[in-house]
C-alpha positions in Angstrom: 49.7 -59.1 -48.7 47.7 -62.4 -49.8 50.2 -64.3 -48.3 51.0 -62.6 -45.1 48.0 -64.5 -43.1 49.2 -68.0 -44.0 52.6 -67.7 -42.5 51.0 -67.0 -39.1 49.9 -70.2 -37.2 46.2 -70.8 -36.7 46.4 -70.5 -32.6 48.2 -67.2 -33.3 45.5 -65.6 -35.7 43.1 -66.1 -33.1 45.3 -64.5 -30.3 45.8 -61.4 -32.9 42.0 -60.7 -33.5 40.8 -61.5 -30.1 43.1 -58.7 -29.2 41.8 -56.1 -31.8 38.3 -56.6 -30.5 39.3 -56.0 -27.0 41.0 -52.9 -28.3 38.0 -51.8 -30.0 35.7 -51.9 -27.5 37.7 -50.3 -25.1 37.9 -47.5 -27.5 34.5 -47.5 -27.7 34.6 -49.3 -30.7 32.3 -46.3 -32.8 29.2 -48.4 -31.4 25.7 -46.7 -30.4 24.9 -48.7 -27.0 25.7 -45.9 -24.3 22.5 -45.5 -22.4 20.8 -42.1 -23.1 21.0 -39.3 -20.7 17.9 -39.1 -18.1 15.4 -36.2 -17.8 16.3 -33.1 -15.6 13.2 -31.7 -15.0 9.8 -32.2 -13.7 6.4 -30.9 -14.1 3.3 -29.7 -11.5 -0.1 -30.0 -12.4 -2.5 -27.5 -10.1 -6.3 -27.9 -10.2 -8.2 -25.0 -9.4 -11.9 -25.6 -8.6 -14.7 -23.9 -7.5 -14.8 -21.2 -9.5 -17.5 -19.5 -10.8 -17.0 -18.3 -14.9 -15.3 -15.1 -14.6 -14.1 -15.2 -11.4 -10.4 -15.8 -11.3 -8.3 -17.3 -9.1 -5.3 -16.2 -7.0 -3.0 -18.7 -6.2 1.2 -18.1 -6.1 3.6 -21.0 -6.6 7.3 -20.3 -5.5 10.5 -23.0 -5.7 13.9 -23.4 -5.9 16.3 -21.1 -8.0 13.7 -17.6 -7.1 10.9 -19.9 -8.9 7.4 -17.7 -8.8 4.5 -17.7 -10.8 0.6 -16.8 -10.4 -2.0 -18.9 -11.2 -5.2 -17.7 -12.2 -6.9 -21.0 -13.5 -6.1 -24.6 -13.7 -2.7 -25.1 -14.8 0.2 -27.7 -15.7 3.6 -26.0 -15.3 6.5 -27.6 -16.9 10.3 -27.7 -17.5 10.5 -27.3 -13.6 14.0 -27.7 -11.6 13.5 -31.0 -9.0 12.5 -29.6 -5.3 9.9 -28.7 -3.1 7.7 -26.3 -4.3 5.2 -23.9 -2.3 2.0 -23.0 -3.2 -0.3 -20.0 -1.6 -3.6 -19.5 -2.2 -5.8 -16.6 -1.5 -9.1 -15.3 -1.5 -11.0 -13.6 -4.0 -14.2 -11.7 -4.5 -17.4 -12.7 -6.0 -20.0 -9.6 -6.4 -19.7 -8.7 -2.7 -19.0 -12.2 -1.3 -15.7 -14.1 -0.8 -14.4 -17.4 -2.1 -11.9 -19.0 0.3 -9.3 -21.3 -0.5 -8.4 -24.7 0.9 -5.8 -25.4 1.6 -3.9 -22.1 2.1 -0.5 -23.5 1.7 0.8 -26.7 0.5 4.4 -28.2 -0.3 4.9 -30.3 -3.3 8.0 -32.1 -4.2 8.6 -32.1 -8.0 11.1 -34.9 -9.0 12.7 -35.3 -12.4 11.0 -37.2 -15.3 7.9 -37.1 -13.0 4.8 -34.8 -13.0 3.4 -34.2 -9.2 -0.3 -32.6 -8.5 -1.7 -30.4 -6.0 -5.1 -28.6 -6.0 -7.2 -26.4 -4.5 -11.1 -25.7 -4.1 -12.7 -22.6 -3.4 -16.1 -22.5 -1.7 -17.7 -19.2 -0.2 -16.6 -18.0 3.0 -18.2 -17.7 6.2 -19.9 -14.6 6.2 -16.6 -11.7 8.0 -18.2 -9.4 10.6 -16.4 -6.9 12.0 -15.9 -5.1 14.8 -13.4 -3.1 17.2 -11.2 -3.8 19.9 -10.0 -1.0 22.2 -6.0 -0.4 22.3 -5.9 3.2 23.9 -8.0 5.6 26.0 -7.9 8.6 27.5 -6.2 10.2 24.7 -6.8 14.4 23.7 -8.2 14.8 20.2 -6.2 11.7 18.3 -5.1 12.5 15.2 -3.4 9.9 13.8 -1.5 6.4 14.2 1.3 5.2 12.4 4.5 3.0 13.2 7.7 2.8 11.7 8.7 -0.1 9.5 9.0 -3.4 11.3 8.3 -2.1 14.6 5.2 -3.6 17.2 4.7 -0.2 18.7 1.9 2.3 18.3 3.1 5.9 17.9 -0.4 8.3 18.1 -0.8 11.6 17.5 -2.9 14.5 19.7 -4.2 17.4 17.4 -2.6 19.6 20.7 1.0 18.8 20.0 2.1 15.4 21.7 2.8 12.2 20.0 2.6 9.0 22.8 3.5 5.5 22.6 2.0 2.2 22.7 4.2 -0.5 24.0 3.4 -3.9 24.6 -0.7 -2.9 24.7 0.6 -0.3 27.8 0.2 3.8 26.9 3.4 5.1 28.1 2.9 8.3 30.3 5.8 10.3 28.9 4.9 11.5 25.3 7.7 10.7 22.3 7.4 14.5 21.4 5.8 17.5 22.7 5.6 20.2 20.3 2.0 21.6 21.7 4.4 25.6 22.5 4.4 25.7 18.9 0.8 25.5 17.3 -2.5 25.6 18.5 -6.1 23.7 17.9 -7.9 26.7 17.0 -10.6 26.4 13.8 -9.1 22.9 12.6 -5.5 23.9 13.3 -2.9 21.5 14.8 -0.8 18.6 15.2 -2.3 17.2 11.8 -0.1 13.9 11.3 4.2 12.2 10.9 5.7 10.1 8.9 8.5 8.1 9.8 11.1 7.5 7.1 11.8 4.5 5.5 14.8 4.0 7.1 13.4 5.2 10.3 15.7 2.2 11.5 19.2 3.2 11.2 18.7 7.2 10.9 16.1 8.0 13.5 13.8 10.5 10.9 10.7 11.3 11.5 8.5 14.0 9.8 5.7 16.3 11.2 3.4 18.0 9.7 1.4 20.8 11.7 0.3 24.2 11.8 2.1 27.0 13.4 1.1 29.7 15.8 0.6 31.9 12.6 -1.5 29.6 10.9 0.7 28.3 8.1 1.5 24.8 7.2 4.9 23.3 8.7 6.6 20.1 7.1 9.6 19.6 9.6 12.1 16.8 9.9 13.1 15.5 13.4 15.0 13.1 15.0 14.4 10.6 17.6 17.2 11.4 21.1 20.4 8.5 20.4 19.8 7.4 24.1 15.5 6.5 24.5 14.0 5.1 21.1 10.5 6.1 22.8 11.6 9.9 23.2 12.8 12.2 20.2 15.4 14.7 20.7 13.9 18.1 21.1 16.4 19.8 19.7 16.5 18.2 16.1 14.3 19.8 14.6 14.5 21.0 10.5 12.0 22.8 8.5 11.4 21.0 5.3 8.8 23.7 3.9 6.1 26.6 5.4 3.0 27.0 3.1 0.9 30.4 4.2 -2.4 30.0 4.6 -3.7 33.4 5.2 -7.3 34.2 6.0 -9.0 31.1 7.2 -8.6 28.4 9.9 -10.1 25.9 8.1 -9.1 23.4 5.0 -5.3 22.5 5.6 -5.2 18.8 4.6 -2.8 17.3 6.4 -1.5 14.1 5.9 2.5 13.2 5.3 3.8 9.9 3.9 6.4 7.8 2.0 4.7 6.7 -1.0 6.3 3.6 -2.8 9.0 5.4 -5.2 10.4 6.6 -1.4 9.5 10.0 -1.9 7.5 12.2 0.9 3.8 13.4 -0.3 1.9 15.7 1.4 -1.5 16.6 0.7 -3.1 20.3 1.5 -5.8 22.0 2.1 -7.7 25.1 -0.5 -6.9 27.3 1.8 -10.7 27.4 3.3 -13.5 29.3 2.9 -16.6 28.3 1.5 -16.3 27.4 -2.3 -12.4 28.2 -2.4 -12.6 32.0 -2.8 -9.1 32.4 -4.0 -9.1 29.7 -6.7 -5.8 28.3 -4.9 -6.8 24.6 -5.9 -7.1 25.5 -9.8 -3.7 27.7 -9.2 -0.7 25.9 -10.0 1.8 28.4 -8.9 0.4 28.0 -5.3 0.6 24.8 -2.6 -2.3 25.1 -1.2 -5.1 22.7 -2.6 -2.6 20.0 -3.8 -0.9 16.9 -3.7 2.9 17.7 -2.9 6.1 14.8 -3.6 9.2 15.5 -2.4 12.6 14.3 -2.0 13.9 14.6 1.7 16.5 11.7 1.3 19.2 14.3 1.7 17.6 17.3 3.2 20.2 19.6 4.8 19.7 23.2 6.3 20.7 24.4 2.7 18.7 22.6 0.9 15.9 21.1 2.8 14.4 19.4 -0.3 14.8 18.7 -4.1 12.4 18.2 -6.7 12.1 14.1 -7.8 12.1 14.0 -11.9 8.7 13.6 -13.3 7.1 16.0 -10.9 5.0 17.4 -13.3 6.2 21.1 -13.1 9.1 20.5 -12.3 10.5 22.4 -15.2 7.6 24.9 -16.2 4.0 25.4 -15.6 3.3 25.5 -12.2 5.1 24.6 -8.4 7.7 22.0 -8.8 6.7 20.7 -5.5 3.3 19.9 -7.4 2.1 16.2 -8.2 -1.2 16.6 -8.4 -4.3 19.3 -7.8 -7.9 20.3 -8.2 -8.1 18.9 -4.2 -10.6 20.4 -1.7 -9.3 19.1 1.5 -7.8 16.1 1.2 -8.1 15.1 4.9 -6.3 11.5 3.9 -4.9 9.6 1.2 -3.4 5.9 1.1 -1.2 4.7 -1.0 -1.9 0.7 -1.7 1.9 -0.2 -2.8 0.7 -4.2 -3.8 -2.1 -2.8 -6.4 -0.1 0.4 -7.6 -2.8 3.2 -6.5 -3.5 5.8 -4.8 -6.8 6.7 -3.0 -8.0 10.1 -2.1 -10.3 11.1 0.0 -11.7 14.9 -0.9 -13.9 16.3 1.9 -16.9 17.7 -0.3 -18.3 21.4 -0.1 -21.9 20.7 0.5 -23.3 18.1 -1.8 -20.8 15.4 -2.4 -18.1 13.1 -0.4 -15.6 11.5 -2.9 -13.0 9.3 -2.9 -10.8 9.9 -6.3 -7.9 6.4 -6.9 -5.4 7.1 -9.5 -2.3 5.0 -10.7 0.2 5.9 -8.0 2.9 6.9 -11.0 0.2 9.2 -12.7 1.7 12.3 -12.2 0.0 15.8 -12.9 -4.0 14.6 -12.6 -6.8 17.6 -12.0 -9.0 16.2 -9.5 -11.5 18.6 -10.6 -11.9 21.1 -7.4 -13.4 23.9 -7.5 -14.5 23.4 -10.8 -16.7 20.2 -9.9 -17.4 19.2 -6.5 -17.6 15.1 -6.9 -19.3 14.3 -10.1 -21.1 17.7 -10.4 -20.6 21.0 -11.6 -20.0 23.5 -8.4 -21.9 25.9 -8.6 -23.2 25.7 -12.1 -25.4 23.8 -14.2 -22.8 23.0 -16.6 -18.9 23.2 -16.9 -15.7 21.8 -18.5 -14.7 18.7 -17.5 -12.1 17.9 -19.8 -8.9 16.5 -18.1 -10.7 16.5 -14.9 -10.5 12.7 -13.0 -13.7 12.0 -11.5 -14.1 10.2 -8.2 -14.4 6.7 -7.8 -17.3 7.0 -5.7 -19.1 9.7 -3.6 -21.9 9.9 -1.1 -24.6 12.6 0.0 -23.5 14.9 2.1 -26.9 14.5 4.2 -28.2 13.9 7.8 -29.0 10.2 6.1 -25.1 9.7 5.3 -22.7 12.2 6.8 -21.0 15.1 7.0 -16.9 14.8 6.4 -15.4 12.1 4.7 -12.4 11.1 6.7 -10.5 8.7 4.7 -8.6 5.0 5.7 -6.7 2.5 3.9 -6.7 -0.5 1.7 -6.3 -3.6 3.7 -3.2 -5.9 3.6 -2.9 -7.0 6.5 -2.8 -10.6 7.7 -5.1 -11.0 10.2 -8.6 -10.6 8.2 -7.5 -12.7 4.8 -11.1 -12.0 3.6 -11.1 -8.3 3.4 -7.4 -7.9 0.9 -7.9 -5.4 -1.0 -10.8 -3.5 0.5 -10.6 0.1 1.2 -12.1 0.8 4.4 -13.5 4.7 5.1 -15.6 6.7 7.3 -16.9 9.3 8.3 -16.5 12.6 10.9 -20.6 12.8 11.8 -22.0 9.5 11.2 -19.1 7.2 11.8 -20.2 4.2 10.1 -17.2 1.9 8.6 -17.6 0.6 4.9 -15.4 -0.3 1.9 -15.1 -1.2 -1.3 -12.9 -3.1 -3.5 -11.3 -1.4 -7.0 -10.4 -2.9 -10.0 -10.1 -2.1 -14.0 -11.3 1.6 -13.2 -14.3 0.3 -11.5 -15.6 1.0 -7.9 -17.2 -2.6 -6.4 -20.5 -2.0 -4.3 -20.0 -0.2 -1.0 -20.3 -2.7 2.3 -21.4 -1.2 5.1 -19.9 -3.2 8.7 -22.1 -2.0 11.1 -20.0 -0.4 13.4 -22.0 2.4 15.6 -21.7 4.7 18.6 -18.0 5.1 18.8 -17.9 9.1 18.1 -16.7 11.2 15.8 -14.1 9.1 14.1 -10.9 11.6 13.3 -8.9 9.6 11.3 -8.0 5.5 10.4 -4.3 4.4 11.2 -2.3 1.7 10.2 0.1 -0.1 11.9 3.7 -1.6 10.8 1.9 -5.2 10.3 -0.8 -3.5 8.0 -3.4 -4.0 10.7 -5.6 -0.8 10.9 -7.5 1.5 13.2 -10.1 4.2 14.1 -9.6 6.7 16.3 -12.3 8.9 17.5 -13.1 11.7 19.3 -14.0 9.8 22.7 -10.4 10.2 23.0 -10.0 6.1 22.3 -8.2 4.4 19.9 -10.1 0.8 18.4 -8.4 -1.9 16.3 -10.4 -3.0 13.2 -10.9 -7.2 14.4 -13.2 -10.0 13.6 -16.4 -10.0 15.6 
């Protein structure tokens, strides 16, 4: 091998190795100079100021591939895919003020291998005050407003049997449905309050609740006519349920709605009577003092309803229909789907108003009636209040504070960012308008708005935007607005 160089000439040597190198390094050549891979993602750092300690903050950045996440404080978020990236900021309470954010909303681009900034400041709001703005008039007795999803018009209720529309701010002159042949206003009797189904959309379902000429609760599905979406077909009606309620022509609840699991609740009445004589609200084998949940999602003239698993007795012990009981009169109710609660509001006997707010998956609570009335005994100086829930707050039944409690909603709409989360009530003598907010199992301090002389307010409404309303016995309906 030693002398296999030597017989090559020194020109041709220099032609073979020039070769092998050129080889080499188009082989790569085993060498360590490729340049290293850049970075992929980027980072966003978010100030939060203006923050008092122990106040948090409420801001929700979204971005690309379903990005979301909810800041509380100050925050530097990482590992983040290159794009534009939103951020929304709301308000939050402090005590019984408001912090406001600025800005609102902001874009931010985050670029690979970079970190971009944004921030927000909150500062105390400009004090809201409220007031109301007329949308109807000349109405009989309104009962109730609701709309179905995604829809601009008003539907409103008359305790006398007609439901009319509100469309495009006009009251329409021919009422949606009539149904005042089949029940009358006699002691607190009547067209009591509908719920339109969640898919109100494509199958035209609506549900009434009312009382019949006998006095009994009717639950009843109906249908609105294939060729008028402001008139429903007469002739569609089916009867989900009939609860007797013999003896009295007081106490029959009254409210319908889809809560967030898309099953329908309904909440009755004792029965009536002073003190409920009967005991129906303790009794479990009878609907009458209770919180119902059923499933209509299939409801046929056969079956009319089924019983949604985890109803409480739905196997033993009680009603199936049953969710919850120990209720008085639970006039209204309102579910607040973003917080996961429920709020009650229990008509007292003759001491107490209460409003009782529960996890809206609880299933089976005891809301104390007739055993307590509020947060004290009825009719006794002491009693068992074991599994009983107590109220979240309560006021006097007094000439100083009222007379009825007659329940609202929590607000979500958009149109009054400072009051999100507040649940706004009333009540049927005095007809003030306050709220509070809830949180960890506490009740915040009640706000009183000021709102005066619109007459005996006979329920609150909400519309498909999550605006709400009063509606009084002046025979007008108002829309809660800024002042």
């Amino acid at each position: 091998m030693r002398d296999f160089l030597p017989r090559f000439p020194r020109p041709w040597l220099a032609l073979l190795l020039a070769c092998c190198l050129a080889l080499l390094a188009a082989c790569g050549g085993g060498g360590d100079d490729d340049p290293a891979p850049g970075p992929t993602t980027g980072s966003l750092a978010v100030s939060i100021g203006g923050l008092p300690a122990g106040v948090a903050g409420a801001v929700t950045v979204t971005g690309p591939a379903s990005y979301s996440k909810t800041l509380t404080a100050s925050t530097a978020l990482t590992d983040l895919a290159p794009g534009a990236y939103t951020l929304n900021a709301a308000s939050v309470a402090q005590g019984t003020g408001t912090l406001a954010p600025t800005p609102v909303t902001q874009q931010v681009q985050v670029n690979a291998g970079a970190t971009a900034s944004a921030g927000i400041q909150y500062a105390a709001a400009t004090s809201l005050a409220l007031g109301l703005q007329e949308v109807a008039s000349g109405l009989s007795m309104p009962i109730f407003l609701t709309a179905p999803p995604g829809d601009s018009r008003l539907f409103i209720l008359e305790r006398a049997g007609r439901i009319r529309v509100v469309q495009n701010g006009n009251l329409l002159a021919t009422p949606y449905l009539d149904i005042s042949a089949l029940t009358t206003t006699s002691g607190e009797r009547g067209l009591l309050s509908m719920a339109f189904h969640p898919q109100y959309a494509s199958n035209g379902y609506f549900f009434l609740y009312y009382t019949n000429l006998a006095g009994d609760i009717v639950i009843e599905r109906r249908q609105v006519s294939a060729g008028n979406a402001n008139v429903a077909d007469p002739l569609s009606a089916l009867t989900i349920l009939t609860i007797p309620h013999p003896m009295f022509s007081n106490h029959y609840g009254g409210l319908l709605s889809f809560g967030p699991d898309g099953y329908l609740y309904a909440g009755t009445g004792d029965g009536g009577g002073a003190g409920d004589p009967p005991r129906n609200a303790q009794n479990t084998n009878v609907l009458l003092g209770k919180l119902l949940r059923l499933d209509v999602n299939a409801s046929s003239a056969a079956q009319p309803y089924a019983i949604p698993p985890g109803n409480p007795f739905a196997t033993a012990g009680g009603r199936p229909e049953i969710w919850a009981y120990g209720l008085r009169n639970p006039w209204r109710y309102a579910f607040d789907v973003p917080a996961q609660l429920l709020y009650i509001a229990d008509v007292g006997q003759a001491n107490l108003e209460e409003v009782d707010v529960r996890p809206v998956g609880q299933a089976g609570n005891n809301y104390g009636w007739n055993i307590m009335e509020g947060t004290q005994c009825y009719n006794s100086t002491s009693c068992n209040q074991a599994g009983l829930v107590l109220p979240a707050i309560t006021y006097n039944n007094d000439t100083a504070n009222g007379c009825s409690i007659t329940g609202g909603y929590v607000y979500r709409g958009a149109a009054l960012p400072e009051l999100a989360g507040q649940y706004l009530y009333s009540d049927y003598c005095s007809a003030w308008l306050k709220s509070f907010s809830y949180s960890n199992g506490t009740a915040s301090a009640v706000k009183d708005w000021g709102i005066t002389n619109v007459g005996n307010i006979l329920s609150f409404g909400q519309d498909a935007q999550n605006e709400l309303y009063m509606l009084s016995g002046t025979g007008k309906v108002y829309k809660i607005v800024r002042k």
